[in-house]
N, CA, C and O atoms as a DFTB+ gen file, in Angstrom:
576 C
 N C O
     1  1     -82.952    -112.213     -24.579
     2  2     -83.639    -110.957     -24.822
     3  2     -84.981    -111.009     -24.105
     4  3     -85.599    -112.071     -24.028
     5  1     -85.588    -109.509     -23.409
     6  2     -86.471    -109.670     -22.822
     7  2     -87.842    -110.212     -23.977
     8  3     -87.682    -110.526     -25.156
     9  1     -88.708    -110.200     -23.472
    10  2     -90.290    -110.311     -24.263
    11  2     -90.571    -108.942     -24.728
    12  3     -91.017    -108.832     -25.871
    13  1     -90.379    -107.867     -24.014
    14  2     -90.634    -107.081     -24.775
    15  2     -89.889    -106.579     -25.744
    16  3     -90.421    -105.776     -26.511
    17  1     -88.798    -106.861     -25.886
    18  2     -87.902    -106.641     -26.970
    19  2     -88.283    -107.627     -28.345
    20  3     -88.630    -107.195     -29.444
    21  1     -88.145    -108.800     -28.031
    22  2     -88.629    -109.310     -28.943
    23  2     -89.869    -109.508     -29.642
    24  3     -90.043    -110.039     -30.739
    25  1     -90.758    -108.974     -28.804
    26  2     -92.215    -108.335     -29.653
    27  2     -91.821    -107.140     -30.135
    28  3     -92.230    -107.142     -31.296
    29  1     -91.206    -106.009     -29.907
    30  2     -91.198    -105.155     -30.616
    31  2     -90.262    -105.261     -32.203
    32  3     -90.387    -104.435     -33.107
    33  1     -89.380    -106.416     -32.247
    34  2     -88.716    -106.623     -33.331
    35  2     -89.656    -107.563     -33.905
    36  3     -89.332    -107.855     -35.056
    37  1     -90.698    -108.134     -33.506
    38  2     -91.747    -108.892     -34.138
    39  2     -92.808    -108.141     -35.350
    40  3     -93.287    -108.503     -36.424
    41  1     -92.879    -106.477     -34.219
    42  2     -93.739    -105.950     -34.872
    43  2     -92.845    -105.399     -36.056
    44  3     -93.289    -105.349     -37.203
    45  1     -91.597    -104.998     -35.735
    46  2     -90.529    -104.182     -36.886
    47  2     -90.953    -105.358     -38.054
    48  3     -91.643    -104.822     -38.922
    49  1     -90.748    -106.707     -38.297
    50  2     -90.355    -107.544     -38.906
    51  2     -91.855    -107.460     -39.714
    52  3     -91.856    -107.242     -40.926
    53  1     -93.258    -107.663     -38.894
    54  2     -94.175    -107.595     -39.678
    55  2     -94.180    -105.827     -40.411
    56  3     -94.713    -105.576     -41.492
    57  1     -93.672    -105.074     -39.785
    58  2     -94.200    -103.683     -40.375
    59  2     -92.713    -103.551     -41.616
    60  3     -92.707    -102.672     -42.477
    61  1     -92.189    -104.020     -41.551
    62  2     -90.978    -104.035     -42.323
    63  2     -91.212    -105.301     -43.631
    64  3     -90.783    -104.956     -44.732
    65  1     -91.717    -106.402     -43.564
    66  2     -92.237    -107.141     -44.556
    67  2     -93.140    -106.602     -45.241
    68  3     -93.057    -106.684     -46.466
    69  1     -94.290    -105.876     -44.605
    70  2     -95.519    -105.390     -45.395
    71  2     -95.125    -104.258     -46.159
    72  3     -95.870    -103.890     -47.067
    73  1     -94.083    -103.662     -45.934
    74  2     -93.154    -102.991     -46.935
    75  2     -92.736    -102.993     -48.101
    76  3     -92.900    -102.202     -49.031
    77  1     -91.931    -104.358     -47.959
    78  2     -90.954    -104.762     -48.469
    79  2     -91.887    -105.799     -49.840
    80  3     -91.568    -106.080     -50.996
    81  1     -93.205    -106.153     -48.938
    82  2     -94.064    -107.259     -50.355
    83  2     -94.495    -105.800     -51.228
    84  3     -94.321    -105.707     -52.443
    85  1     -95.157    -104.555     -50.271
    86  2     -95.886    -103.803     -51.616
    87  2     -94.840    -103.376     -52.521
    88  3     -95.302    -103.175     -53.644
    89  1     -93.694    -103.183     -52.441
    90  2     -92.812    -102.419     -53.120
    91  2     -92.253    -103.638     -54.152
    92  3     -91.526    -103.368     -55.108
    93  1     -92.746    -105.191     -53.793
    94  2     -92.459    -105.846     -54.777
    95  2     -93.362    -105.723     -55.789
    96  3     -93.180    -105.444     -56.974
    97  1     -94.919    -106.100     -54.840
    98  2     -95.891    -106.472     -55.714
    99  2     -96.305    -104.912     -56.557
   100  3     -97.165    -105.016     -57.431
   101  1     -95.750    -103.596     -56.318
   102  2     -95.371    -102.279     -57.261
   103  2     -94.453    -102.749     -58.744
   104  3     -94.276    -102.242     -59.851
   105  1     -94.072    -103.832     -58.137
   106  2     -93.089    -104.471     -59.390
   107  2     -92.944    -105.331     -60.149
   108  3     -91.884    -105.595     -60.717
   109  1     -94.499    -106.182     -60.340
   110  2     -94.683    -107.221     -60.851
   111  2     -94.729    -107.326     -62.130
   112  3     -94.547    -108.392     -62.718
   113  1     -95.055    -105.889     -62.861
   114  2     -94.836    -105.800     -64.440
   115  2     -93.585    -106.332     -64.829
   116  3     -93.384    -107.058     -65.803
   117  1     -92.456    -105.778     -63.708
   118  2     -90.640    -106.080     -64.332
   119  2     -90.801    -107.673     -64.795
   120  3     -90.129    -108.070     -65.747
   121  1     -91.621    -108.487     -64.167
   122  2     -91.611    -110.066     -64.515
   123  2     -91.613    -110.179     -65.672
   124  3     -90.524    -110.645     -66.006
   125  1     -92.490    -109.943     -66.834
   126  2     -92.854    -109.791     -68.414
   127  2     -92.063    -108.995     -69.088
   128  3     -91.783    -109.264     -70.256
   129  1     -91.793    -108.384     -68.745
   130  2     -90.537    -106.987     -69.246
   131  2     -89.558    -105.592     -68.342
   132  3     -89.894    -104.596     -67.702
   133  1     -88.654    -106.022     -68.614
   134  2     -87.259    -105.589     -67.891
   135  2     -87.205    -104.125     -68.264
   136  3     -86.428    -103.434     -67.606
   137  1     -88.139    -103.358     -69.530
   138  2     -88.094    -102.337     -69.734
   139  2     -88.054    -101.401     -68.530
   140  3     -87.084    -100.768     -68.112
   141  1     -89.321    -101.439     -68.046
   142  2     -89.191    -100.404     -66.620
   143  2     -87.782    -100.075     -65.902
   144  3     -87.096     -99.063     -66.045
   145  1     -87.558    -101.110     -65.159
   146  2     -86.331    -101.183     -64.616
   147  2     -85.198    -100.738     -65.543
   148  3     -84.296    -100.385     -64.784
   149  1     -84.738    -100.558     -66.996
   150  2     -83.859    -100.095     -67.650
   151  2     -84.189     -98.375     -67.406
   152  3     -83.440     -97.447     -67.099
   153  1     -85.392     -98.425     -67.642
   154  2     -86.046     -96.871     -67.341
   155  2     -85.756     -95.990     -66.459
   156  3     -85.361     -94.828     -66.552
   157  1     -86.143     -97.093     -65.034
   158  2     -85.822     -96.268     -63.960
   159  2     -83.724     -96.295     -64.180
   160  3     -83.068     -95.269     -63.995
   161  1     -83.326     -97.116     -64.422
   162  2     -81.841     -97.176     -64.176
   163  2     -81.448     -96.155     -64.731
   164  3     -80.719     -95.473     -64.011
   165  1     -81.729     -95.552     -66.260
   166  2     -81.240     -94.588     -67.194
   167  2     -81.542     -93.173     -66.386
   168  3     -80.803     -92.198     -66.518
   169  1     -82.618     -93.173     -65.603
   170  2     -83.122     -92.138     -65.288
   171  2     -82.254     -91.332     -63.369
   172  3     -82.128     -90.258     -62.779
   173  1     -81.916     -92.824     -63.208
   174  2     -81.113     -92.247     -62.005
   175  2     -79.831     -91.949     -62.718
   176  3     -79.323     -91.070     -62.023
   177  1     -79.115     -92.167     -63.610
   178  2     -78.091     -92.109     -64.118
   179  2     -77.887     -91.165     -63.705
   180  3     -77.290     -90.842     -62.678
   181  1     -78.534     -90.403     -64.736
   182  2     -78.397     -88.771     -64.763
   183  2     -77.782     -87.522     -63.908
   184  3     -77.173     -86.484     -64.167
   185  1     -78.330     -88.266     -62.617
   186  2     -78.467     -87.065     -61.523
   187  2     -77.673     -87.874     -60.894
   188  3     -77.164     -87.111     -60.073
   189  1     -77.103     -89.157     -60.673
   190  2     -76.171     -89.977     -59.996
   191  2     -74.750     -89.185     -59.969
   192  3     -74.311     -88.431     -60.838
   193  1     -74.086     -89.600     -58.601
   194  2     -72.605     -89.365     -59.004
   195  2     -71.912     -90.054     -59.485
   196  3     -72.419     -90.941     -60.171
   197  1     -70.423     -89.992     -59.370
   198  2     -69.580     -91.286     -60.667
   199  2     -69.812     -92.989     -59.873
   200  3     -69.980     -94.035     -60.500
   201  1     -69.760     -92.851     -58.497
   202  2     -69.649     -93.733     -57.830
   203  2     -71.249     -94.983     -58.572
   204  3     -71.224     -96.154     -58.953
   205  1     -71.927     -94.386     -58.514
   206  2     -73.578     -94.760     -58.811
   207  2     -73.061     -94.681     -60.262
   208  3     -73.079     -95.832     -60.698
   209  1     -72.709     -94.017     -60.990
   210  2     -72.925     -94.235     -62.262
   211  2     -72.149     -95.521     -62.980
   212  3     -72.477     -96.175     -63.970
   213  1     -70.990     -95.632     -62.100
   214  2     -70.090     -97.209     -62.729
   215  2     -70.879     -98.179     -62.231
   216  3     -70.897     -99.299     -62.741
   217  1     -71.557     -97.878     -61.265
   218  2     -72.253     -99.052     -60.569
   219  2     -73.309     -99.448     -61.665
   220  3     -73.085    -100.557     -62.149
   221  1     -74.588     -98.688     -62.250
   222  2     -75.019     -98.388     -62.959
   223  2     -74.719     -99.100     -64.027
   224  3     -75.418    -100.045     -64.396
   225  1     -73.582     -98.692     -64.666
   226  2     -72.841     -99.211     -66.098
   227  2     -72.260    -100.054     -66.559
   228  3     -72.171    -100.452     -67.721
   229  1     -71.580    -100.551     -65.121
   230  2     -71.024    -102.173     -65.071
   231  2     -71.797    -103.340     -64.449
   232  3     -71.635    -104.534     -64.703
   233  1     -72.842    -102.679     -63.414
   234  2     -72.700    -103.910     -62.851
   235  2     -74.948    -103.785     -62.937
   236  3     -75.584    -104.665     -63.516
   237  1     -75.535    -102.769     -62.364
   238  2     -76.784    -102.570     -62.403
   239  2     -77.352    -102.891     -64.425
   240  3     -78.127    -103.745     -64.856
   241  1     -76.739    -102.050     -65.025
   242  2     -77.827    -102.279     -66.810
   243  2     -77.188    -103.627     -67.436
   244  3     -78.115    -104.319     -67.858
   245  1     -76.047    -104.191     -67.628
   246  2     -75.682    -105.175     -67.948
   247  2     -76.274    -106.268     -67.343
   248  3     -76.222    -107.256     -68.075
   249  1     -77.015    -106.532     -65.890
   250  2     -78.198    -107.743     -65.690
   251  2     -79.494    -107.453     -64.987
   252  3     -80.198    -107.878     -64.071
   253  1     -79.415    -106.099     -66.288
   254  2     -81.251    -105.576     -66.020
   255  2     -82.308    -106.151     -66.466
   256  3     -83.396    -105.620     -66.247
   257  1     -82.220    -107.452     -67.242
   258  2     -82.549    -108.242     -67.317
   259  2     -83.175    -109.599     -66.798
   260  3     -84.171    -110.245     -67.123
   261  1     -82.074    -109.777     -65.760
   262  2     -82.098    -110.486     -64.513
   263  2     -82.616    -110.398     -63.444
   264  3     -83.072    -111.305     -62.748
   265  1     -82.556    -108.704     -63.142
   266  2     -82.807    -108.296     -62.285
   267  2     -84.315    -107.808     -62.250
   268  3     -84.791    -107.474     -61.165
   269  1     -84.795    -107.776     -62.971
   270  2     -86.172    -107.305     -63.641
   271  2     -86.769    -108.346     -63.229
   272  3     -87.935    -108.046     -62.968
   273  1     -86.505    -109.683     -62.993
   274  2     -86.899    -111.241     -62.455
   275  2     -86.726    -111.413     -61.024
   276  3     -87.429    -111.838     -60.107
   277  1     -85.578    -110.950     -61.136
   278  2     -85.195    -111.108     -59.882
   279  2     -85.553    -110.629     -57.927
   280  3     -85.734    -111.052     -56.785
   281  1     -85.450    -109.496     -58.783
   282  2     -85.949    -108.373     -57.818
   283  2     -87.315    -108.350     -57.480
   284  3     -87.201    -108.291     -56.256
   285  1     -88.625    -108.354     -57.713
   286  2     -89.807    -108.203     -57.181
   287  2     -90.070    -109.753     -56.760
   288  3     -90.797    -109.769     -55.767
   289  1     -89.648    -111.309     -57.272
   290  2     -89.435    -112.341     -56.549
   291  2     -89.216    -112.304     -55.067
   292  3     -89.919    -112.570     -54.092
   293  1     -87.663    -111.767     -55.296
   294  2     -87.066    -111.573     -53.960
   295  2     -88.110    -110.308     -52.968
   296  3     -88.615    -110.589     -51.881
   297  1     -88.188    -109.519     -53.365
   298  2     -89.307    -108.240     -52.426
   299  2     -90.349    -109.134     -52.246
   300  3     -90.651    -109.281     -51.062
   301  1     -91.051    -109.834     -53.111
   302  2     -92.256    -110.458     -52.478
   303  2     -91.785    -111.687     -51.957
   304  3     -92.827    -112.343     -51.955
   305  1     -90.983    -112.361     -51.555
   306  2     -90.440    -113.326     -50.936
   307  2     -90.073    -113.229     -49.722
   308  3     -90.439    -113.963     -48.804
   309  1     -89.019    -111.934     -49.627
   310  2     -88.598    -111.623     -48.445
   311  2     -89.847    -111.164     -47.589
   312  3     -90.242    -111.769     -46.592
   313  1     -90.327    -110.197     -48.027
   314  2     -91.557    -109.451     -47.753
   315  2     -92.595    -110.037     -46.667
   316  3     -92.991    -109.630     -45.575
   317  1     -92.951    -111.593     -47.746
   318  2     -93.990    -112.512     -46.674
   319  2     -93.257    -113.431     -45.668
   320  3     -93.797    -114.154     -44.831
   321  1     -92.044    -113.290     -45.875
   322  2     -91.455    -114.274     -44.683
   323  2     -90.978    -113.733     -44.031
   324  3     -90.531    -114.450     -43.135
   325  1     -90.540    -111.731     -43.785
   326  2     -90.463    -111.508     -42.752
   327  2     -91.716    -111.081     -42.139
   328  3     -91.578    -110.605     -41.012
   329  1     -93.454    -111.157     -42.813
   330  2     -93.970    -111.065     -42.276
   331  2     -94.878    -112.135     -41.466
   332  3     -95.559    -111.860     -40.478
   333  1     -94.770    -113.268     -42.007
   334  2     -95.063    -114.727     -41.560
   335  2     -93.672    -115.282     -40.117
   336  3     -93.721    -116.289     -39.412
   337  1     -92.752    -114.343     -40.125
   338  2     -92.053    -114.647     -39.180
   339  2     -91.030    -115.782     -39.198
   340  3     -90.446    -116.168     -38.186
   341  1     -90.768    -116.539     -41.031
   342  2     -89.926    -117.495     -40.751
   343  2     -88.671    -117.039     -41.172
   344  3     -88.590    -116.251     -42.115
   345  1     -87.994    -117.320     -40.765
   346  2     -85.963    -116.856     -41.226
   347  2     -85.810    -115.501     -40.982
   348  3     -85.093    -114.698     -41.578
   349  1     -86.387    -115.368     -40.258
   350  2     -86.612    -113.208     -40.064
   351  2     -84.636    -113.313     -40.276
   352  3     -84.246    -112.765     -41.307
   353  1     -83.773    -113.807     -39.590
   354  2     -82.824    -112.902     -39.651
   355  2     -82.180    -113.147     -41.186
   356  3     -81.271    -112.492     -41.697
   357  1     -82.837    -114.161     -41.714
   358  2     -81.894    -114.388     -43.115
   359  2     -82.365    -113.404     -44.334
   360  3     -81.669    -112.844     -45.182
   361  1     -83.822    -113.382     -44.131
   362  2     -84.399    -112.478     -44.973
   363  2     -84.033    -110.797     -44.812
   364  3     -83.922    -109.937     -45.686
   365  1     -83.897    -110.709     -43.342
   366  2     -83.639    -109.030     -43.306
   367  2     -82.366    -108.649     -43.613
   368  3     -82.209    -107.561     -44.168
   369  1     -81.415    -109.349     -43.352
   370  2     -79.621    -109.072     -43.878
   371  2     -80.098    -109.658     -45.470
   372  3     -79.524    -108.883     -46.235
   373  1     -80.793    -110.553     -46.217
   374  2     -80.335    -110.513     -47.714
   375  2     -81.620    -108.859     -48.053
   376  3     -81.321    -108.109     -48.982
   377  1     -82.785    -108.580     -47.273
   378  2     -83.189    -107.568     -47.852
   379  2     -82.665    -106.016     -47.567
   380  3     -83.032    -104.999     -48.156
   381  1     -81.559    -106.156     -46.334
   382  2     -80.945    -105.301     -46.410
   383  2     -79.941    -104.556     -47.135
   384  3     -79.743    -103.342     -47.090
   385  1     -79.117    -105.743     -48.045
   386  2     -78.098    -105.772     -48.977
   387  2     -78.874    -105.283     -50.943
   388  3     -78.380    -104.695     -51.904
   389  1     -80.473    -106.047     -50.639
   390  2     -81.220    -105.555     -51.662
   391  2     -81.892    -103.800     -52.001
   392  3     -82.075    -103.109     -53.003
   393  1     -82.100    -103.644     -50.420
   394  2     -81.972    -102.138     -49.937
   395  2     -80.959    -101.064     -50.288
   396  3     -80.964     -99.893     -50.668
   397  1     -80.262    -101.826     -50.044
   398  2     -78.879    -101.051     -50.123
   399  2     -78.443    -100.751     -51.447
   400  3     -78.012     -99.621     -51.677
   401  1     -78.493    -101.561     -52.296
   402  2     -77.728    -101.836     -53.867
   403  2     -79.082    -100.775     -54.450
   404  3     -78.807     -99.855     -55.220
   405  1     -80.415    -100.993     -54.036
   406  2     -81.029     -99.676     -54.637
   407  2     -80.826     -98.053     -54.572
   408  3     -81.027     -97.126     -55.356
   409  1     -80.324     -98.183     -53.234
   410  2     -79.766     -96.795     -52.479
   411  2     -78.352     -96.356     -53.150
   412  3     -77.804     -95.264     -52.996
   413  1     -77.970     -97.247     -53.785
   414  2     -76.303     -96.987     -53.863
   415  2     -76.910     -96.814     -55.891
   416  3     -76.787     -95.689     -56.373
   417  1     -77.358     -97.696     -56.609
   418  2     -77.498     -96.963     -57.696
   419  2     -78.094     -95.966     -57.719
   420  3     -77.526     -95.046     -58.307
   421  1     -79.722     -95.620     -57.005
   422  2     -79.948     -94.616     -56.986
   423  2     -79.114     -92.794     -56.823
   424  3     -79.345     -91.705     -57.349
   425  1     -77.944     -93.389     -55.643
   426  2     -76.865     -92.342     -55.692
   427  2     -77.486     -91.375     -54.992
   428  3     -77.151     -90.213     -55.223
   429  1     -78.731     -91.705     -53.787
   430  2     -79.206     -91.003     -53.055
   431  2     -78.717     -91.210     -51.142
   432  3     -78.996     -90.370     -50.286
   433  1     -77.887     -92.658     -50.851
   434  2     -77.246     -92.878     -49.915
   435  2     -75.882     -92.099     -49.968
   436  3     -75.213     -92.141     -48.936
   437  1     -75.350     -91.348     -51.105
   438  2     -73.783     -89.936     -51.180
   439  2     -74.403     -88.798     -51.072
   440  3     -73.878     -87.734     -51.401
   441  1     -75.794     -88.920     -50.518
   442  2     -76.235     -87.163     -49.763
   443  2     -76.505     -87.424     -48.679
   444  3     -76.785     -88.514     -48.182
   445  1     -76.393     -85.735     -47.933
   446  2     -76.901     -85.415     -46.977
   447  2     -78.166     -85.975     -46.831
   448  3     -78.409     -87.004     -46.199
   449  1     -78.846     -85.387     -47.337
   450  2     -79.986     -85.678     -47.276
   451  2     -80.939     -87.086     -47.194
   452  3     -82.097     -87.294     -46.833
   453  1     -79.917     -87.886     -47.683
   454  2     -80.406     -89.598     -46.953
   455  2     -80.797     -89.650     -45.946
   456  3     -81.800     -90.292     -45.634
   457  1     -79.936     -88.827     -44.998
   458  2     -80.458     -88.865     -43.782
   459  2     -82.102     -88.586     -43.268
   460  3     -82.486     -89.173     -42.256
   461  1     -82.890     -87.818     -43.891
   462  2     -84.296     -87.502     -43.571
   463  2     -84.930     -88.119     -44.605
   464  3     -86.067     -87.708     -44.837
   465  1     -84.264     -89.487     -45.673
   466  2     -85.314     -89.906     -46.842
   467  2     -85.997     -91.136     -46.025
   468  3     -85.304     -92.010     -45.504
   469  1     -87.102     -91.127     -45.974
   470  2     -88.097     -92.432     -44.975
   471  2     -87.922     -93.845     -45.907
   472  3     -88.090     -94.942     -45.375
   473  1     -87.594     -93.729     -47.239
   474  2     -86.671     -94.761     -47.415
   475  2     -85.378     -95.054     -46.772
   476  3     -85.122     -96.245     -46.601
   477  1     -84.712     -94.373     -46.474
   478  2     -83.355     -94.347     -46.210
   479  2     -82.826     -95.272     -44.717
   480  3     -82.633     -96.471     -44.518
   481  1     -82.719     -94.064     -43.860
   482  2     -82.131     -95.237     -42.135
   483  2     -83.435     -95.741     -41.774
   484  3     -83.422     -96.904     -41.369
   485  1     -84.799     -95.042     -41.826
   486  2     -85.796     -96.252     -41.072
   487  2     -85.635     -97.509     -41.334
   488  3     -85.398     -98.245     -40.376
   489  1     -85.746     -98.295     -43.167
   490  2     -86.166     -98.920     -43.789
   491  2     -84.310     -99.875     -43.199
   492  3     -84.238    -101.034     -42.788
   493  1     -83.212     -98.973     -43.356
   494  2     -81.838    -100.075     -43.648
   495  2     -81.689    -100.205     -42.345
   496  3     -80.950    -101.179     -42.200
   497  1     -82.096     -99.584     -40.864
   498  2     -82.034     -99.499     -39.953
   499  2     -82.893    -100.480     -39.083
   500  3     -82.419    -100.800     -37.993
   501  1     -83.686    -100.811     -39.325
   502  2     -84.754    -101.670     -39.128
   503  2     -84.304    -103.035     -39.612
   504  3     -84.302    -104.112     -39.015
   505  1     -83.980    -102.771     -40.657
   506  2     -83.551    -104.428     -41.410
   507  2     -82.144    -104.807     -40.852
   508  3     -81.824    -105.995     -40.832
   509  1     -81.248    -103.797     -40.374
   510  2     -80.208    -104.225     -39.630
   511  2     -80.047    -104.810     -38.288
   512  3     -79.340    -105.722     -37.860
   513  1     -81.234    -103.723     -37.545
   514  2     -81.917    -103.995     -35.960
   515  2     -82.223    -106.000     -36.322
   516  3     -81.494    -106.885     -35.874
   517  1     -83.503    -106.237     -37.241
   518  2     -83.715    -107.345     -37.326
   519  2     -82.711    -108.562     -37.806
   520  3     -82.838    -109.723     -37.416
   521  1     -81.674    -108.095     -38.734
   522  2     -80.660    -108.849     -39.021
   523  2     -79.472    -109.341     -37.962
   524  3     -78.664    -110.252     -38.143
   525  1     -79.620    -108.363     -36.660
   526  2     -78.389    -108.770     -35.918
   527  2     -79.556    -109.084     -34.528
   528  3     -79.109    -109.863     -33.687
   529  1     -80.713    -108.633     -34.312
   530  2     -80.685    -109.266     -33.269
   531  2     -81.949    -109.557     -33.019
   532  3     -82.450    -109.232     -31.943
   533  1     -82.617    -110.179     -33.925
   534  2     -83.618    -111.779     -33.729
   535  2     -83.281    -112.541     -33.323
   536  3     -82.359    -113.123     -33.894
   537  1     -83.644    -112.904     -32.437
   538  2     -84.183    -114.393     -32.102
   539  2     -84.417    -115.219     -33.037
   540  3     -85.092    -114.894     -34.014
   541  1     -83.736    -116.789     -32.840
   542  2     -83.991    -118.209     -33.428
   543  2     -85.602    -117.498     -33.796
   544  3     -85.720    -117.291     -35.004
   545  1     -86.689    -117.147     -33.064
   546  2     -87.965    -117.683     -32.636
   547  2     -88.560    -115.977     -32.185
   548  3     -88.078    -115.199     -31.361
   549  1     -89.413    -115.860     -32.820
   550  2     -90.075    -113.865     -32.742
   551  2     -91.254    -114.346     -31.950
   552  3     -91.923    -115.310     -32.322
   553  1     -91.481    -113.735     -30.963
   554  2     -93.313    -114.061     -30.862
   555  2     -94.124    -114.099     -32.032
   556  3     -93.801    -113.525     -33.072
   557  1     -95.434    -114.928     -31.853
   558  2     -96.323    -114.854     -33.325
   559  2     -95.241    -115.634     -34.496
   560  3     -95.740    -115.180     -35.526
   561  1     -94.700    -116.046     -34.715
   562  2     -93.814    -116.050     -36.063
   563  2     -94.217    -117.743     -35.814
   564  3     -94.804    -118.333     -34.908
   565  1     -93.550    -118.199     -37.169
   566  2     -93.888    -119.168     -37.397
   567  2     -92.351    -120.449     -37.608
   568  3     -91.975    -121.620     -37.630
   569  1     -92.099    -119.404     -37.687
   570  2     -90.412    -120.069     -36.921
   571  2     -90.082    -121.054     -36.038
   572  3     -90.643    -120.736     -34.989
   573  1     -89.449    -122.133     -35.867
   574  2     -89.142    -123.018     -34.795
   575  2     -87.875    -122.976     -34.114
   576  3     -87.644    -123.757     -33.191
């Protein structure tokens, strides 16, 4: 890959981590209590279609618990290491799949309208760009 390609997936990776940490560190209460996250889950229910709502019912509130731990760990984890530049491609395919599972309970990736949400293709589009075609080694990164 040229140099300039791979600086520009350098910059995706830092502008895509600094993302990915605030939207954890937005989530650091879930650490102490899982309430929120039951909150927000009950609340997409609603307006979800069936697809989102089994998702929801079987597999999202049954380890909202877990996930209440889990989840802002992982956002602030992924977050600084795709912005520190190490494992860029491991972090952007597992934060793409973390992306995704929000998009899919939310039940806002079965509209039209995904298409113009700036959560939506920038954010899974970007993390896919970086998941398939980083470099071992980003400029700036700290990667070997």
């Amino acid at each position: 890959m040229k140099a300039s390609g791979r600086a520009v997936l350098r910059v995706l990776s830092v502008a895509l981590g600094a993302f990915i940490l605030s939207m954890g560190w937005a989530k650091l209460g879930w650490l102490a209590d899982s309430t929120p996250l039951v909150d927000e889950l009950r609340n997409w229910w609603g307006s979800a279609p069936l697809v989102s709502r089994w998702y929801i019912d079987y597999f999202a509130m049954p380890a909202a618990p877990l996930f209440a731990r889990l989840v802002p760990a992982a956002e602030l984890a992924a977050g600084a290491v795709l912005v520190v530049g190490y494992r860029v491609r491991l972090a952007a395919a597992l934060s793409f799949f973390m992306v995704l599972n929000f998009h899919i309970a939310m039940g806002v990736i079965f509209e039209l309208s995904y298409l113009t949400n700036a959560y939506g293709p920038p954010v899974i589009g970007g993390l896919a760009a970086l998941a398939l075609g980083a470099e071992r080694r980003l400029p700036y990164s700290l990667s070997r």
